[in-house]
Each structure stands twice: as structure tokens, then as C-alpha cells.
C-alpha positions as CSV (number, residue, x, y, z in Angstrom):
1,X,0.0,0.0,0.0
2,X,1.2,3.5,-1.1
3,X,2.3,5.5,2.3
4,X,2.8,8.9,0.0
5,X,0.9,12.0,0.2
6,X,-1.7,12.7,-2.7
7,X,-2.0,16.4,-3.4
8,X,-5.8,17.8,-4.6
9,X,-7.6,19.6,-6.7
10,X,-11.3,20.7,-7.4
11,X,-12.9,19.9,-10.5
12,X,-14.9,23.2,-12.2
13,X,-15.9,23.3,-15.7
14,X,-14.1,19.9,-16.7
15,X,-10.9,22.1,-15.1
16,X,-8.8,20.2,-11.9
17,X,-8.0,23.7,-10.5
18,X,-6.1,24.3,-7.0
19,X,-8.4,25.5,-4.2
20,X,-8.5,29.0,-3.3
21,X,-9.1,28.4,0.6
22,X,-7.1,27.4,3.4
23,X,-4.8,24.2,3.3
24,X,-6.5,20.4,4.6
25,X,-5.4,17.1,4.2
26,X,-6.4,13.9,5.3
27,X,-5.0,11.4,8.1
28,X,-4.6,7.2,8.1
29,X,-6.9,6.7,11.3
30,X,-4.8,3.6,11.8
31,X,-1.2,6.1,12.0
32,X,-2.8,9.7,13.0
33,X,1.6,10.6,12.7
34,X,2.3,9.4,9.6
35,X,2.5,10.5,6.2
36,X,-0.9,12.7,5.1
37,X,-2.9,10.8,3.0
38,X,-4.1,13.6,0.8
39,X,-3.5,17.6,0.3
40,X,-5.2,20.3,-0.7
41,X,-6.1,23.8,-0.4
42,X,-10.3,24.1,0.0
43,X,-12.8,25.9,-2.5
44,X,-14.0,29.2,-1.4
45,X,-17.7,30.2,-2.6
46,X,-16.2,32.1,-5.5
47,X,-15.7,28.7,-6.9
48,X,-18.6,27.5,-6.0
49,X,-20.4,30.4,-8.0
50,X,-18.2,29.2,-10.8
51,X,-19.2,25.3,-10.5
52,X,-22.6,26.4,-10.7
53,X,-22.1,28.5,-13.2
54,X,-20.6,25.6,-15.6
55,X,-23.3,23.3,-14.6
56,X,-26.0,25.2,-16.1
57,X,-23.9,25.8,-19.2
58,X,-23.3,22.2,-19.7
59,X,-27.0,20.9,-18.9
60,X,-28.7,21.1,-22.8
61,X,-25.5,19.1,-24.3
62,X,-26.0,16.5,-21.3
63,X,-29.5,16.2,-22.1
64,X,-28.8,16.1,-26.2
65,X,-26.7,13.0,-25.5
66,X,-30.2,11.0,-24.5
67,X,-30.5,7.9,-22.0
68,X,-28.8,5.1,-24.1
69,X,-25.9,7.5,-24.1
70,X,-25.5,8.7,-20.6
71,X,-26.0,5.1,-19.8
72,X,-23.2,4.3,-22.0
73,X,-20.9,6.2,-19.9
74,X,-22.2,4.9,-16.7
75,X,-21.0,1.9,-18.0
76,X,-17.6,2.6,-19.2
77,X,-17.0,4.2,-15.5
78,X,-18.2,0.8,-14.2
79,X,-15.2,-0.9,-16.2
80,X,-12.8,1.5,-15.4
81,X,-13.4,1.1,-11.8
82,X,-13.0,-2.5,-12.0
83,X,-10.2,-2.4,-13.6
84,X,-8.7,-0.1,-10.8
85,X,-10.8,-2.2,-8.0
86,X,-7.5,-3.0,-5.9
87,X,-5.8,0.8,-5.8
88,X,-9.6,1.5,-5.1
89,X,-9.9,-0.5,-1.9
90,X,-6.6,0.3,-0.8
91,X,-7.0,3.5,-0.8
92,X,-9.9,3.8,1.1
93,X,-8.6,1.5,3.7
94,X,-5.7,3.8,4.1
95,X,-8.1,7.2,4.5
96,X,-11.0,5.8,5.9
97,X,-9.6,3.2,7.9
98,X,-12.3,0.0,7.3
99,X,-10.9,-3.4,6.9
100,X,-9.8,-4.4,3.0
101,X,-12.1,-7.0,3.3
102,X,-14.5,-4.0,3.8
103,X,-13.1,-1.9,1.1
104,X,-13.4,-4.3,-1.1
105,X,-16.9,-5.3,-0.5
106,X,-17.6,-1.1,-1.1
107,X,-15.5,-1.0,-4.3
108,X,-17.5,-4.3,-6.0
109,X,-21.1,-2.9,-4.8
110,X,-20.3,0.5,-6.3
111,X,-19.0,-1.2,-9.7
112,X,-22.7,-3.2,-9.4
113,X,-24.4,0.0,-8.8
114,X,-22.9,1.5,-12.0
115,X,-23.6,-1.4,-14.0
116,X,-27.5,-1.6,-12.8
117,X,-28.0,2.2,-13.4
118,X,-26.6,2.1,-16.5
119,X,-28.9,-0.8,-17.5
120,X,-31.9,1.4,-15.9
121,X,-31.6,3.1,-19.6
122,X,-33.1,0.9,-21.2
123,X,-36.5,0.7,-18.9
124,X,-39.5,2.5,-19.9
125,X,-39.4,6.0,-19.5
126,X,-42.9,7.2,-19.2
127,X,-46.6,5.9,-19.5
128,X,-49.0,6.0,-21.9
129,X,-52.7,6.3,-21.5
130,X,-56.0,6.4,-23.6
131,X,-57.3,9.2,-24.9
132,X,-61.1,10.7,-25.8
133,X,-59.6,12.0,-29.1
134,X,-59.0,8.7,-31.4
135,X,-56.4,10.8,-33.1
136,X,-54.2,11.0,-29.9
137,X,-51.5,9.5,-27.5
138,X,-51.4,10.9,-23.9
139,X,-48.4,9.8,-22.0
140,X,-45.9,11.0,-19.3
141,X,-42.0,12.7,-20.2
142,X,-39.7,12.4,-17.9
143,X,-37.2,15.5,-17.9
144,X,-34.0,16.7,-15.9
145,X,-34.8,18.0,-12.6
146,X,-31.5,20.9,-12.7
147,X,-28.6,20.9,-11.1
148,X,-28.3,18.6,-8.0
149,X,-26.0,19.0,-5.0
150,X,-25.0,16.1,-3.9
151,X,-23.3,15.8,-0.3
152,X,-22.1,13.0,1.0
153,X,-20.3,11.3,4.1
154,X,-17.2,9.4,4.6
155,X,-18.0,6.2,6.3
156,X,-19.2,5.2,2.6
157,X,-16.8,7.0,0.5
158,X,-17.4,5.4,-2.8
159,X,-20.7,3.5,-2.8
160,X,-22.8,6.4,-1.5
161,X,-21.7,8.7,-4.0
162,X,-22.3,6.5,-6.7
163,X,-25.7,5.8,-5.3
164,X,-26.6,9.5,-5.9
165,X,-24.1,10.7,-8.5
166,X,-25.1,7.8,-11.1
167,X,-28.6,8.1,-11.2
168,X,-28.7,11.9,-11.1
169,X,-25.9,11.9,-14.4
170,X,-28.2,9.5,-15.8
171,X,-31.8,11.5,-15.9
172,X,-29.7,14.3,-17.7
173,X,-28.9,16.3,-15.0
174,X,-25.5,17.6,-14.2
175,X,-23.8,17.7,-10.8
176,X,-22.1,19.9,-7.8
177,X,-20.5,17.4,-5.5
178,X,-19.6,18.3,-1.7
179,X,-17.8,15.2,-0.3
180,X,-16.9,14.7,3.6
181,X,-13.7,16.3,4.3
182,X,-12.3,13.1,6.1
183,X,-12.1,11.3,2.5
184,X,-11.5,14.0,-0.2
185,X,-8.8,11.2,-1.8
186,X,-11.5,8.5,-2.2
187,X,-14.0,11.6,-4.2
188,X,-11.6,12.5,-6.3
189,X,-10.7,8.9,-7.7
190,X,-14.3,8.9,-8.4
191,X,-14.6,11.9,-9.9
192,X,-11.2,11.2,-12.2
193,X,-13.3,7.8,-13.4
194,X,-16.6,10.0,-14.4
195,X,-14.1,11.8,-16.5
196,X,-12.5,9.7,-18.1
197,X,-16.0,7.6,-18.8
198,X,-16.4,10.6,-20.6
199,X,-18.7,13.0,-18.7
200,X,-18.6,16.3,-20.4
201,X,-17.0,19.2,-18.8
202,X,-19.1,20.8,-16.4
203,X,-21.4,18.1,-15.9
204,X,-19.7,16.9,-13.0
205,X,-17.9,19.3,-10.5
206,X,-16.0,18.2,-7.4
207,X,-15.6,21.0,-4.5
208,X,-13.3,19.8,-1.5
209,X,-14.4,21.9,1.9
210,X,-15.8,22.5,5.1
211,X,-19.3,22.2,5.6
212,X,-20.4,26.0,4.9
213,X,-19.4,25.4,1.8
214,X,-21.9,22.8,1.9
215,X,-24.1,25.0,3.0
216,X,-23.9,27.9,0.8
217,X,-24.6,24.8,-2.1
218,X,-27.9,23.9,-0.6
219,X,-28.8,27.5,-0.4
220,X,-27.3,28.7,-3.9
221,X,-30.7,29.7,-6.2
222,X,-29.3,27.4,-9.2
223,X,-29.5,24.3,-7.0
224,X,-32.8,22.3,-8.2
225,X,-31.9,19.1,-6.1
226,X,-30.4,18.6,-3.2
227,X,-29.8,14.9,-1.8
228,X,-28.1,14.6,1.6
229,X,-26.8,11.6,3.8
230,X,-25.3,12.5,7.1
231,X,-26.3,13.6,10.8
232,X,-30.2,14.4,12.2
233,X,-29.0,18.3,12.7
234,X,-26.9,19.1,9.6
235,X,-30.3,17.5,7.6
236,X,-32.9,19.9,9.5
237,X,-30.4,22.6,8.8
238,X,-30.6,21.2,5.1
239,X,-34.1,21.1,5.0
240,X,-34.7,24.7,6.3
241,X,-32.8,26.1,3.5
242,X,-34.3,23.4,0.6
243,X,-37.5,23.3,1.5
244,X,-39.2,27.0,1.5
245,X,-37.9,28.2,-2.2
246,X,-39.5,24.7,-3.5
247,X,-36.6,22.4,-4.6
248,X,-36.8,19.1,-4.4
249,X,-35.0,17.1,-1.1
250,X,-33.9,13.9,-0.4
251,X,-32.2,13.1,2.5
252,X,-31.2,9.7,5.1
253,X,-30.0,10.6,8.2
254,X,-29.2,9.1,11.7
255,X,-30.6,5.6,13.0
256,X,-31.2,4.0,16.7
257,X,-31.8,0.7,14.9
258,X,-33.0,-2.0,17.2
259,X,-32.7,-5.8,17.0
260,X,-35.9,-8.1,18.5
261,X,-34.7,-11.5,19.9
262,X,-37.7,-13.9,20.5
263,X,-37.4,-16.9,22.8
264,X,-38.1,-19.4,19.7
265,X,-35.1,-17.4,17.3
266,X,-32.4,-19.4,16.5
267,X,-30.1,-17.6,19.0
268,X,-26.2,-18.5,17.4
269,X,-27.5,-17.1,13.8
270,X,-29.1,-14.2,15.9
271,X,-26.0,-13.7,17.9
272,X,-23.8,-13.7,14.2
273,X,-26.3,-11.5,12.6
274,X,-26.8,-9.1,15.5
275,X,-23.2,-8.1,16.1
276,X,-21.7,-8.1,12.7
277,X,-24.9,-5.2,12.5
278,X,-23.3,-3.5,15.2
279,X,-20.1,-4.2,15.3
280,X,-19.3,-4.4,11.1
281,X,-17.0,-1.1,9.7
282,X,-16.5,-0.4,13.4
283,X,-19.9,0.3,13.8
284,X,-19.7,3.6,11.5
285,X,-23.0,2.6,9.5
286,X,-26.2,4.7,9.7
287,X,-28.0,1.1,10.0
288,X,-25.8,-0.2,12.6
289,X,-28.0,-2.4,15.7
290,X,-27.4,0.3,18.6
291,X,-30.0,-1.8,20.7
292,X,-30.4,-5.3,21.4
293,X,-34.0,-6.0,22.7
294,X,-34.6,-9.5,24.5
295,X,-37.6,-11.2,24.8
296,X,-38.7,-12.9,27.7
297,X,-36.6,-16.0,28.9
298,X,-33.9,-15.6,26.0
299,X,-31.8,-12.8,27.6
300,X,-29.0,-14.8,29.5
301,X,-28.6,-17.3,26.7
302,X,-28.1,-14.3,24.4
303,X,-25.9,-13.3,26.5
304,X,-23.6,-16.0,26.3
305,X,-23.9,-16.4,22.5
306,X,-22.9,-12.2,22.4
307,X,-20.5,-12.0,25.1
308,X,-17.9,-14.8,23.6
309,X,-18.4,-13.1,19.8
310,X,-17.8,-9.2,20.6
311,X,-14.6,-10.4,22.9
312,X,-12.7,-12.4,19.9
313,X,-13.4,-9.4,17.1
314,X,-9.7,-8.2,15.9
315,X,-9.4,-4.7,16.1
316,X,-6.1,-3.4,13.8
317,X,-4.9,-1.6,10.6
318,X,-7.8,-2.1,8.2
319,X,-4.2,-3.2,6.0
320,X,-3.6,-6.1,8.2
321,X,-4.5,-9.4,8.2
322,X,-7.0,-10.9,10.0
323,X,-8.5,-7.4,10.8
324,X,-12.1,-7.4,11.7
325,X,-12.9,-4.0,12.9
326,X,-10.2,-0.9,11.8
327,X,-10.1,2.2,14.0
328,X,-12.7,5.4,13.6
329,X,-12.2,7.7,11.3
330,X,-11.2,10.3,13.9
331,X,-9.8,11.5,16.7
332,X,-13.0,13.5,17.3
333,X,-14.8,10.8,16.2
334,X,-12.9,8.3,18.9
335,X,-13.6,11.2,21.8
336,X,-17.3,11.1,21.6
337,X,-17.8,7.3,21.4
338,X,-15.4,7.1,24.6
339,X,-17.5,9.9,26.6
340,X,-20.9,8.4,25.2
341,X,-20.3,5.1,26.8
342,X,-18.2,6.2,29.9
343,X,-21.5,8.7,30.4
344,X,-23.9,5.2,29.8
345,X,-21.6,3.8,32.4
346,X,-21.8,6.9,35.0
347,X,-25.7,6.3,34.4
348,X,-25.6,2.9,35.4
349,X,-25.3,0.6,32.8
350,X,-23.2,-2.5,33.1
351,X,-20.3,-3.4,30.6
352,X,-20.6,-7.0,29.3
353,X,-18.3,-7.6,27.0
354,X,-15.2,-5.4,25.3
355,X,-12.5,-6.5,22.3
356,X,-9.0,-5.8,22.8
357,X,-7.3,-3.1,20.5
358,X,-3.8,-2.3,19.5
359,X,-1.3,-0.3,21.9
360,X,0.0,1.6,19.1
361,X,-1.2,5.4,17.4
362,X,-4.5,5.4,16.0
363,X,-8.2,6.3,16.8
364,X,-8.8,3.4,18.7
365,X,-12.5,1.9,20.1
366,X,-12.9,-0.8,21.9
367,X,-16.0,-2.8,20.3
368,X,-18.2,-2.4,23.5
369,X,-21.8,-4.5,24.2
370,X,-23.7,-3.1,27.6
371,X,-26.7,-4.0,29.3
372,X,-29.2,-1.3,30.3
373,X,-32.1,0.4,30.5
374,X,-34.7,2.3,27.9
375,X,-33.9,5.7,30.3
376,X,-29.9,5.8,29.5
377,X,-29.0,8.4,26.9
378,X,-27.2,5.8,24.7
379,X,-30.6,4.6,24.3
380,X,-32.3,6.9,22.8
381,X,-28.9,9.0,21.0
382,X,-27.3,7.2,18.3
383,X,-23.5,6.7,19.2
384,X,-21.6,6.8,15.8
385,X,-19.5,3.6,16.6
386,X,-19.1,0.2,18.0
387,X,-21.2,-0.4,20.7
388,X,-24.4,-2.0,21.1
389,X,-27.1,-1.8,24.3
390,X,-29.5,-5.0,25.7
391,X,-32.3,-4.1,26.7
392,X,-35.0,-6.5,28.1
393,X,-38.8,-6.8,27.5
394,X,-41.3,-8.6,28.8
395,X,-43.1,-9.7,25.9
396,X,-43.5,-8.8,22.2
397,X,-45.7,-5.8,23.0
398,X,-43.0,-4.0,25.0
399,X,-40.5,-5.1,23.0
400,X,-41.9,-3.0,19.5
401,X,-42.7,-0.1,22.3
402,X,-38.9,-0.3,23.3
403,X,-37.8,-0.4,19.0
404,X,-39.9,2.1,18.7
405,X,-38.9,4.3,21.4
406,X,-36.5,6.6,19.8
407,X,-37.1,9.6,17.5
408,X,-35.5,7.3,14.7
409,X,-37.1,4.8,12.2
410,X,-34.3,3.8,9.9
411,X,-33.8,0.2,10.0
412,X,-34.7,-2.6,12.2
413,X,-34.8,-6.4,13.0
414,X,-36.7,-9.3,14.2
415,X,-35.3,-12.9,14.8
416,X,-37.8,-15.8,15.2
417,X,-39.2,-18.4,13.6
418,X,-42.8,-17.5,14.3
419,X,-44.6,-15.6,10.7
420,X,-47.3,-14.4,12.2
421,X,-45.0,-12.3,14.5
422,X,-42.6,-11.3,11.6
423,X,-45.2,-9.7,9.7
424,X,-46.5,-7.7,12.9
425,X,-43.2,-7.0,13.6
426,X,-42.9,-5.8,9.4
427,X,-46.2,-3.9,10.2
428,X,-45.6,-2.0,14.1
429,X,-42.1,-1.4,13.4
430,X,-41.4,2.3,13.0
431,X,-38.6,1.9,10.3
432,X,-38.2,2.1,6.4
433,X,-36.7,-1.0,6.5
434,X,-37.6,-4.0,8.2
435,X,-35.0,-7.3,8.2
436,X,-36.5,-10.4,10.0
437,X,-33.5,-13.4,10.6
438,X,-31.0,-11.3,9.0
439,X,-29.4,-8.1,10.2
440,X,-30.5,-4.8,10.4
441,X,-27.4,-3.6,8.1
442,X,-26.9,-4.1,4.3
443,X,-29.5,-3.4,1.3
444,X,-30.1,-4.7,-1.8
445,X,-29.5,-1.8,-4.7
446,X,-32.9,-2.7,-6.5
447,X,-35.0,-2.3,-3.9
448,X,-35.7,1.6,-2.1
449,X,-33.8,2.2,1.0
450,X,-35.1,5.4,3.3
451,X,-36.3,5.6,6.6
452,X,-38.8,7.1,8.7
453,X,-39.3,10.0,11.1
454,X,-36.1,11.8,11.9
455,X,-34.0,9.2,9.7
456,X,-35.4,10.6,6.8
457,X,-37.6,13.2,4.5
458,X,-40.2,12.1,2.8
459,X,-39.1,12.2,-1.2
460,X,-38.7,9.4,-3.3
461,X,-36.0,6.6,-1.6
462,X,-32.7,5.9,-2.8
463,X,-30.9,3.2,-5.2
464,X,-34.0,1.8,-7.1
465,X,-34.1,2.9,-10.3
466,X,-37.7,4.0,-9.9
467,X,-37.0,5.8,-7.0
468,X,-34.3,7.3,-8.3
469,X,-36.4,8.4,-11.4
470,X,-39.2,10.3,-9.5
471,X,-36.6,12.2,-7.8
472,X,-33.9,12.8,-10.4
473,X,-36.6,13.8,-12.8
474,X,-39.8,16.2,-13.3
475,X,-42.7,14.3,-14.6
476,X,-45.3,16.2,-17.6
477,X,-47.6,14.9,-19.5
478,X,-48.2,15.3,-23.2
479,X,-51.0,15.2,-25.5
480,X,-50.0,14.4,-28.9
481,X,-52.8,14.7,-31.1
482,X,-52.3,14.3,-34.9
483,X,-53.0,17.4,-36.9
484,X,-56.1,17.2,-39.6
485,X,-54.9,15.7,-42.6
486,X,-55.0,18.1,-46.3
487,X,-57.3,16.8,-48.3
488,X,-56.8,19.8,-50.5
């Protein structure tokens, strides 16, 4: 693995132009004082202007070039990515700090994501209907919705940008992209691929920055889109700019996802499922199992089946292996996991089990299950990393009370191998999605992913292609009726 430092640009107008803001870079989590990972100077909101500014110019060549053909891009970024899968991986390993395994896994879904967008060109594109006049065809159009933003987090550095960055190239609109500043190497790989798949210039423009940067994007007049995954507060901030000048929003947020174990589940599979939920990419997933909810007489056999798993998890250099679980991405990210669970300890919760993690430099976090109550603050605020709370419940009534007990409603789970309490659980469950025997992380790319309450806004869901239609896209209707023939 390359240890050298990577120096930045933005991408404007089909331009990679130095930053005309202060100097950044980004850190290895697993060696804070090595080597920087990446350079660069930010973009100030004079380059911003000028992003957006290219954007519009570019958007009635982008559209000119039709589905089949934008989809032919999307595909020739798919191969290009595969072909550079390895660097890829290893890369984000090194900035982000997930296991290669993990990278790996990100790098292959986001090659699959290109390739099924791409394919999405060829699907119908409207509906047609009958019409009163025998001499004419009523259907839908669908049209570019503008210029999205698109601003995205770092604990999926590739496959969440693809997710919103292939579909919006794809409905003929063209792009200002805001990445996470703990990842800027990993958005401008991906942006170097676009462009070399052959997005046109200004279709796609890259801005590395702080998050008023972001901000001034969601506010700028030209942006007709804005789609958003990161924290509850930075979203209602989001929302309050988007919402009252009328552009469309679409936006996943935080989760307190809960996992259900019934007496009758099948309690090692449960016990596999429940903490590679929590526990997987360090915990650092929006859909990670932050509470463990047991059911009746189950709870010390869980126990035991949890206890023995979390304590044999290798923590190390996402490089290394045999790695399960790398570090967090930061040292700020590492001091409010440590003070969120010493606080759930302060309140009384007991610590059941812990992993073991290197003595050496790097933003360290012990994978960490407790036991507690509905009433500790970990239970109700999500904790951005690996650690899990059990809760008890009496039966399955207080248990979907207890699930339901947060102001979240991303994901959640239910293991049993009773139907008619799976599909309650599918219909009480305050969440978007629902997982029953399998765990409350991982989607499939097909079907929509969103959540509910403060998880999410309600707009058209991600990754399906139908989704992504209705919200990449403004819908009319045309009338197409012949005109009289000349008999003359």
C-alpha cells in the first residue's frame, strides 16, 4: 500500500484547479503521525459560483446526448473502476480506515451499482394512457430536474456517492458534488473515473471543503436538487434552506436501529447477525444495531452467545490481516464514542463484554456490548460507533414499544421463527426497512432504501431505479394529437 501523500484539486468546468481556501489534508486513522494521506487547499464560494455557473452551461449538451448515451458512460465508468478495484480499496482502507475486506466489499457494490444504473436506460421511460380523441396519445416525459447538489459522508466513500451521483448523471442532470472532508482522496478517484468515462465538462464538479461550503450549495438559487446523507441536525439545517424556495429534497440521516430476539429465534445465527450489524465497519453505518432488545426468557442465553463473539473481534490496521474492525475515522470521532459510553456507564449501565485493540497510534475503540435500560442516553442517541445496548422486554408488545422508542425509524430487526409475529413486527415497526433473521445492516441496490421520522424526508428513496427516477426527474404529461390531414 502507497504510504505517499496525494495532493488535490477541485474539478470546475471539466478544469482540476487548485483551491483558493485554506490548506487540509487527510490522516490514516490507523497512523494519525504518519505520512498525510491527501492535500489540498479548500474551494471558497467564488468557486462554488463558478461550479454552478458551468453546470447550467453544460446541462442542454448532457441532455442532447439522451438515456442510451449517458448510460453508456455509466458503463464505461463501471469498467474502469474495475479495472482499478485494488488501488480503489486500498486507498480507502488507508483514509477511511475500514478493513480491506470491507473496502473491497464497497468497491465491488459501487462497480454493481454503476452497472444496474446504467442498465436502468433501457426501462421505460414514461406511460401511456388512452385518450377521448381517437387521433391522440397521452403519456408522461420524464425531464431533468436541474442541477443537484449532492453531499455525502465518509463512512461510505465510494458506494454512497455512486448511489446519488449515477442516477442523477443518468436523468440528464449535471452535478455539484460536496464530499466529507475526512475522505477527499476516495471523491476524487471517483470523480477522475466520471471523466474519463467521458462526462462532459461541467457536468460533474467536485468542491473539496468545510461544511459551509456545503451549506452555501444547498442554499445557492441554481441548486434544483439537493440529496443529503449525514447527521439528524446538519439534515434539518438542510431542510430549512431546501424546503421553503420549493426544490426538491432527499435526504437519510441518523438511526437508533433495534434488534428483537424472541425466545423461539435461533439464537447463534441471531447472535452472528446481530453483532456483525453492530459491530461491522467499526460500527460507522447509519444502520448499525445500537439496541439489542430480548424477549422474555432468551436474555442470558443471548448473552452468552454475544458476550464470547464481541470479545474475539480483531481490532487493527484495516491493512492487516486478519483485521475485523479498523479504527474510527477520527480523533474526534474516537472522543465522543469514549464519553458516550463512559457517560452510559456513569448512568448505570453495566459493561458486558469489550474486544482488545492495539497499543499503538490510531483512533482506537474498543467494540463495547452493555446492558441497560430504555432511560440511559445511549438509548435513545445514536453513538456513531461500535457499541451496542441490551435491553430487556417482557413480551412482544413491550419489545416493539422499546424499538420504537426513539425519534428514529431507519432500520430494524426481528429474529424468530414465528410468521405471524414477523409480519407484525414488518407492520408495528417504526422503520423504512424491516430485516426479519437477517441483520438490520446491508440493502439490496434494487429495492428503495429510506427511513422514517427523523432518519429521513419524505421524497422518493434511494438506489432503485424507480426511485431514483421520481426524484432525479420532473414528470409532464403530453398530448400528442395528430393534426387534420389536407385533403386539399
Amino acid at each position: 500500500m502507497s504510504t505517499s501523500t496525494i495532493y488535490l484539486r477541485q474539478l470546475i468546468g471539466g478544469t482540476w484547479a487548485d483551491g483558493a481556501g485554506v490548506p487540509q489534508r487527510s490522516e490514516d486513522p490507523a497512523d494519525p503521525a504518519g505520512v498525510s494521506v491527501a492535500e489540498y487547499s479548500t474551494a471558497t464560494e467564488e468557486q462554488l459560483e463558478q461550479a454552478m455557473a458551468a453546470a447550467a452551461a453544460a446541462t442542454k449538451d448532457w441532455d442532447r446526448q439522451g438515456l442510451l448515451g449517458r448510460g453508456q458512460v455509466l458503463r464505461r465508468a463501471a469498467q474502469l473502476m474495475e479495472d482499478r478495484a485494488e488501488d480503489l480499496a486500498m486507498l480507502m482502507t488507508r483514509e477511511q480506515g475500514k478493513s480491506l475486506a470491507d473496502s473491497r466489499g464497497e468497491v465491488g457494490a459501487s462497480i454493481e451499482t454503476l452497472h444496474y444504473h446504467a442498465a436502468s436506460a433501457r426501462r421505460p421511460d414514461g406511460a401511456t394512457y388512452p385518450s377521448s380523441h381517437p387521433d391522440e396519445v397521452v403519456r408522461t416525459v420524464r425531464r431533468p430536474v436541474g442541477t443537484v447538489a449532492v453531499i455525502t459522508p465518509w463512512n461510505f466513500p465510494l458506494q454512497i456517492p455512486v448511489w446519488k451521483i449515477a442516477p442523477a448523471l443518468l436523468w440528464g442532470n449535471p452535478v455539484v458534488w460536496k464530499p466529507a472532508s475526512d475522505t477527499p482522496a476516495m471523491a476524487v478517484a471517483l470523480a477522475e473515473i466520471l471523466v474519463e468515462a467521458g462526462v462532459p465538462d461541467g457536468v460533474l464538479n467536485l468542491l473539496l471543503g468545510p461544511g459551509h461550503l456545503g451549506a452555501a450549495l444547498v442554499a445557492h438559487s441554481g441548486t434544483a436538487a439537493v440529496t443529503f446523507t449525514g447527521s439528524v441536525p446538519v439534515g434539518h439545517s438542510i431542510r430549512d434552506a431546501v424546503v421553503p424556495r420549493g426544490a426538491k429534497l432527499q435526504m437519510e440521516l441518523g438511526g437508533h436501529n433495534a434488534a428483537i430476539v424472541l425466545p423461539d429465534a435461533h439464537l447463534p445465527s441471531a447472535a452472528d447477525a446481530i453483532v456483525a450489524a453492530a459491530m461491522g465497519s467499526t460500527g460507522q453505518k447509519c444502520t448499525a444495531t445500537r439496541r439489542i432488545i430480548a424477549v422474555g426468557g432468551c436474555y442470558d442465553e443471548l448473552v452468552g452467545e454475544l458476550v464470547g463473539r464481541v470479545e474475539t473481534l480483531v481490532v487493527g490496521r484495516g491493512a492487516d490481516t486478519g483485521t475485523a474492525l479498523g479504527p474510527v475515522v477520527s480523533a474526534k470521532a474516537r472522543d465522543q464514542i469514549t464519553t458516550a459510553v463512559q457517560q452510559a456507564i456513569d448512568e448505570g449501565a453495566e459493561v458486558l463484554a469489550t474486544a482488545p485493540v492495539p497499543d499503538a497510534p490510531g483512533h482506537w475503540v474498543p467494540p463495547t456490548l452493555l446492558a441497560g435500560t430504555p432511560e440511559l442516553t445511549i438509548s435513545r442517541e445514536e453513538v456513531f460507533g461500535p457499541v451496542t445496548t441490551l435491553l430487556r422486554a417482557a413480551d412482544l408488545d413491550a419489545a416493539i414499544e422499546l424499538a420504537n422508542g426513539t425519534d428514529f425509524g431507519l432500520t430494524a430487526s426481528v429474529f424468530t421463527r414465528d410468521e405471524r409475529v414477523a409480519r407484525r413486527c414488518v407492520d408495528e415497526l417504526a422503520a423504512g426497512l424491516v430485516k426479519v433473521n437477517a441483520p438490520s445492516t446491508g440493502s439490496e441496490l434494487h429495492a428503495p432504501f429510506g427511513g422514517l421520522r427523523d432518519s429521513s424526508f419524505p421524497a422518493p428513496r434511494e438506489q432503485a431505479s424507480d426511485s431514483a427516477a421520481e426524484f432525479f426527474t420532473v414528470s409532464k404529461t403530453a398530448y400528442l394529437r395528430l393534426a387534420p390531414e389536407d385533403n386539399s
